[in-house]
C-alpha positions as CSV (number, residue, x, y, z in Angstrom):
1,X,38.5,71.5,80.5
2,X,41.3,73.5,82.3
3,X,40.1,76.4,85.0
4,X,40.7,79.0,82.1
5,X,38.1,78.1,79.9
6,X,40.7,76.5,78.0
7,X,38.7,73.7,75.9
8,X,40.0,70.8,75.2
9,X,40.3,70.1,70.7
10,X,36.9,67.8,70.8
11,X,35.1,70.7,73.3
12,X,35.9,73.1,70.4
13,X,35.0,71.1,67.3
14,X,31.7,70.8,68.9
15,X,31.4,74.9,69.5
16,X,32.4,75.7,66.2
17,X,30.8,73.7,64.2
18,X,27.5,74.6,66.3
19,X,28.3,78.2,66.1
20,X,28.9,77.8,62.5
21,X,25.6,76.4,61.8
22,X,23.9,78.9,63.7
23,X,24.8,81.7,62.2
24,X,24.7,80.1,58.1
25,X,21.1,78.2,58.9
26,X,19.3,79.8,62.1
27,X,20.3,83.4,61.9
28,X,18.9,84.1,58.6
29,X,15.1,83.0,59.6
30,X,15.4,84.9,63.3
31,X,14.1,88.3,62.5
32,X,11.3,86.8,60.9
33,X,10.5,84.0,62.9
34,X,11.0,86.0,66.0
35,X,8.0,88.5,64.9
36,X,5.6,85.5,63.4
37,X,6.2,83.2,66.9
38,X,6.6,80.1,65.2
39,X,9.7,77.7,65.5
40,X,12.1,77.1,62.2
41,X,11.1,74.0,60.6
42,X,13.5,70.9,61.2
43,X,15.1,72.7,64.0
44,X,15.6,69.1,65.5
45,X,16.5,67.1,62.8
46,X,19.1,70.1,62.1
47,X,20.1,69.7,65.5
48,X,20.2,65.5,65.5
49,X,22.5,66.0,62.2
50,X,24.8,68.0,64.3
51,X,24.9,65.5,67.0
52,X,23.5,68.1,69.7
53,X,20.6,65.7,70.5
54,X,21.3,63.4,73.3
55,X,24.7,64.7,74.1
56,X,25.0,63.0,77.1
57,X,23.1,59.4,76.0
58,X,24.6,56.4,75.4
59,X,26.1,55.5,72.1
60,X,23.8,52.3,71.7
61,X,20.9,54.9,71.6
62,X,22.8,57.3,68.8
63,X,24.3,59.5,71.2
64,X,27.1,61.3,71.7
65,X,28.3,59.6,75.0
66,X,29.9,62.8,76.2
67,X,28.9,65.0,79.5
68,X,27.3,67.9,80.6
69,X,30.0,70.4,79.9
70,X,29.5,69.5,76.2
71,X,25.8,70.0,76.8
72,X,26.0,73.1,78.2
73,X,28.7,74.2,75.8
74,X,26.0,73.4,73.0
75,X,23.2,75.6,74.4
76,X,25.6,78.7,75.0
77,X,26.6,78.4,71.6
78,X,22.9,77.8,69.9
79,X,22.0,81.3,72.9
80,X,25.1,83.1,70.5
81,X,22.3,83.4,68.1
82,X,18.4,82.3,69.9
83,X,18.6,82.3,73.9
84,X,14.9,81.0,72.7
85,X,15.9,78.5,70.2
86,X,18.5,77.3,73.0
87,X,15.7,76.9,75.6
88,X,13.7,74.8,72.9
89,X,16.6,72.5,72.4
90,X,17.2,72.3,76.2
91,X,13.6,71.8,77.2
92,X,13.7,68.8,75.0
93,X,16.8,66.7,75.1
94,X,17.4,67.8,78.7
95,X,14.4,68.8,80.8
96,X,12.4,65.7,79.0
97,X,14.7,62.8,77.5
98,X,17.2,62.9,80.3
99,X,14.9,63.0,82.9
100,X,13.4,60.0,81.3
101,X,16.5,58.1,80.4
102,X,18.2,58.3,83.9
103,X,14.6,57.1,85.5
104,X,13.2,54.5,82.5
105,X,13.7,50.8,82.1
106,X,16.1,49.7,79.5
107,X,13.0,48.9,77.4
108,X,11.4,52.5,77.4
109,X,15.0,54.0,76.6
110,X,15.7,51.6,73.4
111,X,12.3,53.0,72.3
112,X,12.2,56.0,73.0
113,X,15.9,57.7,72.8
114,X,17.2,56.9,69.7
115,X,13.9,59.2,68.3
116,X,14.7,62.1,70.2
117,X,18.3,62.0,69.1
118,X,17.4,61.7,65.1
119,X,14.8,64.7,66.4
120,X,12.2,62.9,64.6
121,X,10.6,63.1,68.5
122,X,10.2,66.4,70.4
123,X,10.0,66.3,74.1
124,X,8.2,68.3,76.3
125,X,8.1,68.4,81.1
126,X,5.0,68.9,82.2
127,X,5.8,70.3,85.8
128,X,4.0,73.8,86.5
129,X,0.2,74.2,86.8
130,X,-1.7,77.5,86.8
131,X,-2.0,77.2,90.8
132,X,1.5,75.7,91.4
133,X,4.6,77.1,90.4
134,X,7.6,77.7,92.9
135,X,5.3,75.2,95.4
136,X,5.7,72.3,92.5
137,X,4.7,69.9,94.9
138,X,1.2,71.5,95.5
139,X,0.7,70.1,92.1
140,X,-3.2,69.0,91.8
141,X,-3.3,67.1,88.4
142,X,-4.3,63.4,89.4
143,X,-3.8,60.3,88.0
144,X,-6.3,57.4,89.1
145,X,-5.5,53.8,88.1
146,X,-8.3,51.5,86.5
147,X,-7.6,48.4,85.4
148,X,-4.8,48.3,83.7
149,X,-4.8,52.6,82.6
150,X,-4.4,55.7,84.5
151,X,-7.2,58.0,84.0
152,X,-5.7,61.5,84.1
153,X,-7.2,64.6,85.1
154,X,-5.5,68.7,85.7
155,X,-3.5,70.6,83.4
156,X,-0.2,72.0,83.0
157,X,1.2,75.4,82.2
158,X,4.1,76.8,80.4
159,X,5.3,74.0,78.8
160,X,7.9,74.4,76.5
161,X,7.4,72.7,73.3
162,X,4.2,71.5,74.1
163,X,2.9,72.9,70.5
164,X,5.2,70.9,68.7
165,X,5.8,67.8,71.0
166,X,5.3,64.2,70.3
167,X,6.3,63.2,73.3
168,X,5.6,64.1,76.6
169,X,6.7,63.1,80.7
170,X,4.8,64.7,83.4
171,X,3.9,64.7,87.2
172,X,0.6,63.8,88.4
173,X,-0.4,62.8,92.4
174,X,-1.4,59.1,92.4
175,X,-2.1,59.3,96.0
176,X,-3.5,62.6,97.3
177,X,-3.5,62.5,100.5
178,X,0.2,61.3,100.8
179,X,1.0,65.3,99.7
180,X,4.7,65.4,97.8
181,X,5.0,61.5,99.3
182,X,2.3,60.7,96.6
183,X,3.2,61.9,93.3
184,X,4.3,59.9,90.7
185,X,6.1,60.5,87.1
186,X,4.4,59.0,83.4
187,X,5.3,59.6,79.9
188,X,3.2,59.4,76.6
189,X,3.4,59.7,73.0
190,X,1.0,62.7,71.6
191,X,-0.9,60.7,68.7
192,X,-1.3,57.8,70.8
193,X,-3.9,58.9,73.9
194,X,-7.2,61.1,73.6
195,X,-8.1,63.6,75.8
196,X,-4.9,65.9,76.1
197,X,-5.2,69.5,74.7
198,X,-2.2,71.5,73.7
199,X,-3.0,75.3,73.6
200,X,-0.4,78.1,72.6
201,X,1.2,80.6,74.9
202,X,1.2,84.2,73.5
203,X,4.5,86.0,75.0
204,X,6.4,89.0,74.7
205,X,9.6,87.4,74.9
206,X,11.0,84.1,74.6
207,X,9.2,84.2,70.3
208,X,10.3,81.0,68.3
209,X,10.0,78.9,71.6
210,X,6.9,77.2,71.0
211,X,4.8,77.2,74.5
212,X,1.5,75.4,75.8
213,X,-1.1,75.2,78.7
214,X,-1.9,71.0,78.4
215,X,-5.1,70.1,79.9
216,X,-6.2,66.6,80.4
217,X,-9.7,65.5,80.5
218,X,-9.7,61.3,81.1
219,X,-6.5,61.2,79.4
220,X,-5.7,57.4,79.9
221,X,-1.9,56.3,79.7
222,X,-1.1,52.9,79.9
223,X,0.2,51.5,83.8
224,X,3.7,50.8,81.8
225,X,4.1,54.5,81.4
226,X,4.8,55.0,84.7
227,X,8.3,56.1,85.2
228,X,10.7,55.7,88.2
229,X,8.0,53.8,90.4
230,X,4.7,54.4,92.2
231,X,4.6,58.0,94.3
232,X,8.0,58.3,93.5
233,X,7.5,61.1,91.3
234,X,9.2,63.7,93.7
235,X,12.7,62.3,93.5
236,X,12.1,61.6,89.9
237,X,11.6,65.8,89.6
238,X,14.1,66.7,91.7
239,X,16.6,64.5,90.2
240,X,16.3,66.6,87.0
241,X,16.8,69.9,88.2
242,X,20.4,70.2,88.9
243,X,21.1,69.5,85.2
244,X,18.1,71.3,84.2
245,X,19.8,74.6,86.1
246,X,23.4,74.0,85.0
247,X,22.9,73.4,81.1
248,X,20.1,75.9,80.9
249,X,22.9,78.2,82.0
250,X,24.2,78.6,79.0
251,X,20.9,80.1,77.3
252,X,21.1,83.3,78.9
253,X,25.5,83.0,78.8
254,X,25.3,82.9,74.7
255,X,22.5,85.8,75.1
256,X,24.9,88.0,77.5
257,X,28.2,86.6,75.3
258,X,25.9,88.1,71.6
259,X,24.9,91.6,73.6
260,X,28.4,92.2,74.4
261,X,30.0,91.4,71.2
262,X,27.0,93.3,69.0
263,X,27.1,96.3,72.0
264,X,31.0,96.4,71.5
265,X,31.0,96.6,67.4
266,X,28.1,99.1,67.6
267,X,29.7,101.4,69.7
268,X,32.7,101.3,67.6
269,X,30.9,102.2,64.9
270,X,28.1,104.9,66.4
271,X,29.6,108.6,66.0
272,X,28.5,111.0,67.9
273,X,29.9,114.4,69.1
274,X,32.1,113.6,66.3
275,X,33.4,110.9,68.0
276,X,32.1,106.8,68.2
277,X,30.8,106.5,71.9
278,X,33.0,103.9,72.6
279,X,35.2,106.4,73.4
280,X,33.1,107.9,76.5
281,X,33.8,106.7,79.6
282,X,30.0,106.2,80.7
283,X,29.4,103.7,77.8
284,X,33.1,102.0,78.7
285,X,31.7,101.1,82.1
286,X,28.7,99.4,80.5
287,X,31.2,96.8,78.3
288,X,33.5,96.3,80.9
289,X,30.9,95.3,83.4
290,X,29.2,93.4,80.8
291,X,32.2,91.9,80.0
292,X,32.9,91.6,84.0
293,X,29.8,89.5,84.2
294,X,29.2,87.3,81.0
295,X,33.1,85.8,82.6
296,X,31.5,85.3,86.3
297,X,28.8,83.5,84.8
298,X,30.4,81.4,82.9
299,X,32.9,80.3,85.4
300,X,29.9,79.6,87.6
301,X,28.0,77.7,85.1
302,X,31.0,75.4,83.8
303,X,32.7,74.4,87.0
304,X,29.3,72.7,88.0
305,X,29.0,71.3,85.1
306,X,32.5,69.9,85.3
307,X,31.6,69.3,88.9
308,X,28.8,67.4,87.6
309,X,30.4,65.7,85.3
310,X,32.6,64.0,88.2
311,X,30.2,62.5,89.8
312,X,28.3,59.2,89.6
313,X,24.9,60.2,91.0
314,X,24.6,63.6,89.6
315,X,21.0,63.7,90.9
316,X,21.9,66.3,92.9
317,X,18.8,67.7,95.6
318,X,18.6,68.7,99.1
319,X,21.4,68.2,101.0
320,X,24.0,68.1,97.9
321,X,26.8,70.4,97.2
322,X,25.4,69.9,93.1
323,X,22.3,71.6,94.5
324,X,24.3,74.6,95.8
325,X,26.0,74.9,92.6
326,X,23.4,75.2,90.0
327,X,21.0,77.1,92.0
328,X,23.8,79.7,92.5
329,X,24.7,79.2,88.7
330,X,21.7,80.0,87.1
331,X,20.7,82.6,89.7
332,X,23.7,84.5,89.1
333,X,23.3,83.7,85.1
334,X,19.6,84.9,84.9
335,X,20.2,88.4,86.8
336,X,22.9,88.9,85.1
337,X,21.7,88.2,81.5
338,X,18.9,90.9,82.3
339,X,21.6,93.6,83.4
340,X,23.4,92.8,80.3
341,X,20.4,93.2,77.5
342,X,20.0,96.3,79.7
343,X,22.6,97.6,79.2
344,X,23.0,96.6,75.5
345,X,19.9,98.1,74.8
346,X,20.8,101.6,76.5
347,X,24.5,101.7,74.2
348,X,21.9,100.8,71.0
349,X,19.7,103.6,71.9
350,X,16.6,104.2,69.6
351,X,18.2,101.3,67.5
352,X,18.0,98.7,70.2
353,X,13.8,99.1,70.8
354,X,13.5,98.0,66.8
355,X,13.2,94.7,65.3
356,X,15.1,94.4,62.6
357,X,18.3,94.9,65.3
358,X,19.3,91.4,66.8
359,X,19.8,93.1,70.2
360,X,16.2,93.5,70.9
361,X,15.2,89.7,71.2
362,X,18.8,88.8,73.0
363,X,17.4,91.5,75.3
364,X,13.6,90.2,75.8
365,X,14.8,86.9,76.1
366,X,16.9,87.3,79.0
367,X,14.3,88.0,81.7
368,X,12.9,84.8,81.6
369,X,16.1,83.1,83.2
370,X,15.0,85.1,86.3
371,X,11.5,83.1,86.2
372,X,11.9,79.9,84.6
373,X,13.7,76.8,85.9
374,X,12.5,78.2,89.6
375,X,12.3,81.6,90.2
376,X,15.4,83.6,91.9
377,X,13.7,83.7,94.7
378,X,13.9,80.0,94.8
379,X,17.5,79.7,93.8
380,X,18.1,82.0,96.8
381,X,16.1,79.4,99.0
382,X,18.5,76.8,98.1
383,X,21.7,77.9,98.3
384,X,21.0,79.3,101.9
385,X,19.7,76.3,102.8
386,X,22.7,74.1,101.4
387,X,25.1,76.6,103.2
388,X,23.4,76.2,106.7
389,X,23.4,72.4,106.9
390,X,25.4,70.6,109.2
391,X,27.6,69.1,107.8
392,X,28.5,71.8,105.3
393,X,32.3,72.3,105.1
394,X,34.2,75.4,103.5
395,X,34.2,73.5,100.1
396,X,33.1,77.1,98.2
């Protein structure tokens, strides 16, 4: 991919045939699915016959074999027509089956991928608990080894997919009193342990995205379901993040690309004063800093993933220029996508607060980015910190 945005003919094969589905099979269902809350049926096995699922996995396990760029390309494109829909994709194949693929033995991934990229599986993270969000590592679910099980005990909270998921990984503390030093990461399949409860999120924005509060009461996994070895949890969860930040990106980027385009035709099209308000200068401003914007973001969003893409340990975390790079690319990203549906709703007017008018759930969705994925605040936290270590250069 050239510095332009210029994508190469296999990059945009991928976006148009995406973009192409989207509009002929998801947009038809949004309206309504977006006011009952529930997720179109066979959105992943729509998604595995595309070849979305597992972009980034090996071809022995179905996948696609290509990179992060793709990835991210795939999300924006899916965000053209559900920011929501995107995140459910994303919280799957990236959050949950990459994670798990770059930490599982060779075993565990011959099992496990090729499901997820069929979409016959659903993944879900189970990360944030009702008294730990930003401070993840305050985490107080616990996992207590008998025998040849792990008895688990806490609960998780806004977990996307957890509704719908057959298959979940998840952080629990092994070891207590060893703080971060003693968490540890397991997965599990949904129909094969007792004692996990999956209850649905009600939420204002973010509809079609299917998300749970997971409780576990003497859930026992077996001692082979431990991922990426004992209280090693913490670089497990950090090692996910970067590519979490980057590819998640492109949710709220198809969201801010859809309110510019829809803001743009309506304002064409609205007469008032006997004239369409495109021709005002007040709403001008509004689409060219819209416009201004959606082309930051993106630049920010797909140089790390091309960054990314570059590099052999692409876990990223403290002390990483990756870290830098997708905090500052989904910080950027997730303010911005709120400005935008702000502004998208103000050149809709009365229209924009109904709906039946696409432009109300690209804007509701958008505010999440400034929450999910770690907070802004948090984003903030890490770039400042990345740009004050020692041995940072000028390599902006």
């Amino acid at each position: 991919m050239a510095l332009d945005f210029t994508f190469t003919d296999e990059q945009r094969m991928l976006e148009d045939s995406v973009y192409k589905w989207a509009t002929n099979w998801l947009e038809p269902q949004m309206e309504h699915m977006y006011e009952i809350d529930e997720m179109p049926k066979d959105l992943f096995k729509q998604t595995g016959d595309l070849g979305i699922n597992g972009i980034v996995f090996d071809e022995k396990y179905g996948g696609a074999g290509l990179g992060y760029i793709e990835t991210l390309l795939a999300y924006e494109t899916i965000a053209r027509v559900s920011n929501a829909l995107s995140m459910t994709v994303g919280a799957s194949q990236t959050l949950c089956f990459d994670n798990f693929r770059r930490n599982a033995t060779e075993e565990q991934r011959a099992y496990v991928l090729p499901k997820a990229v069929t979409g016959e599986w659903i993944g879900c993270l189970g990360i944030t608990e009702p008294n730990a969000g930003s401070d993840a590592m305050s985490m107080a679910t616990k996992a207590e080894k008998k025998g040849d099980k792990y008895i688990i005990n806490g609960s998780k909270i806004f977990i996307t997919n957890g509704p719908v998921a057959q298959f979940m990984v998840f952080y629990a503390k092994t070891d207590p009193a060893a703080g971060p030093k003693g968490i540890s990461t397991f997965f599990f399949e949904v129909d094969k342990v007792k004692g996990v409860k999956f209850e649905k999120i009600k939420k204002w924005g973010m509809r079609t995205s299917p998300t749970a509060l997971v409780t576990f009461e003497d859930m026992e996994v077996p001692a082979e379901n431990l991922i990426g070895g004992l209280n090693k949890g913490v670089a497990v969860l950090t090692s996910g993040l970067c590519t979490e930040r980057i590819t998640l990106s492109g949710c709220t980027l198809g969201g801010q690309r859809s309110c510019l385009e829809l803001s743009l035709k309506y304002a064409k099209e609205r007469v008032q004063f006997g004239k369409p308000i495109a021709s005002f200068q007040t709403i001008q401003e509004k689409l060219a800093n819209m416009y201004c914007g959606y082309k930051a973001g993106k630049f920010l969003a797909y140089s790390a993933a091309a960054y990314c893409d570059t590099l052999t340990n692409k876990s990223g975390g403290k002390g990483t220029d990756l870290d830098r790079m997708a905090a500052a690319a989904l910080l950027f990203n997730g303010e911005m996508g709120t400005k935008i549906g702000l502004d998208a709703i103000q050149i809709f007017g009365g229209y924009g607060y109904c709906t039946e008018y696409a432009i109300s759930r690209h804007f509701l969705d958008q505010k999440l980015w400034e929450i999910g994925a770690g907070t802004s605040e948090i984003r903030r936290m890490i770039i400042a910190r990345e740009l004050m270590r020692d041995d940072f250069k000028s390599g902006l």
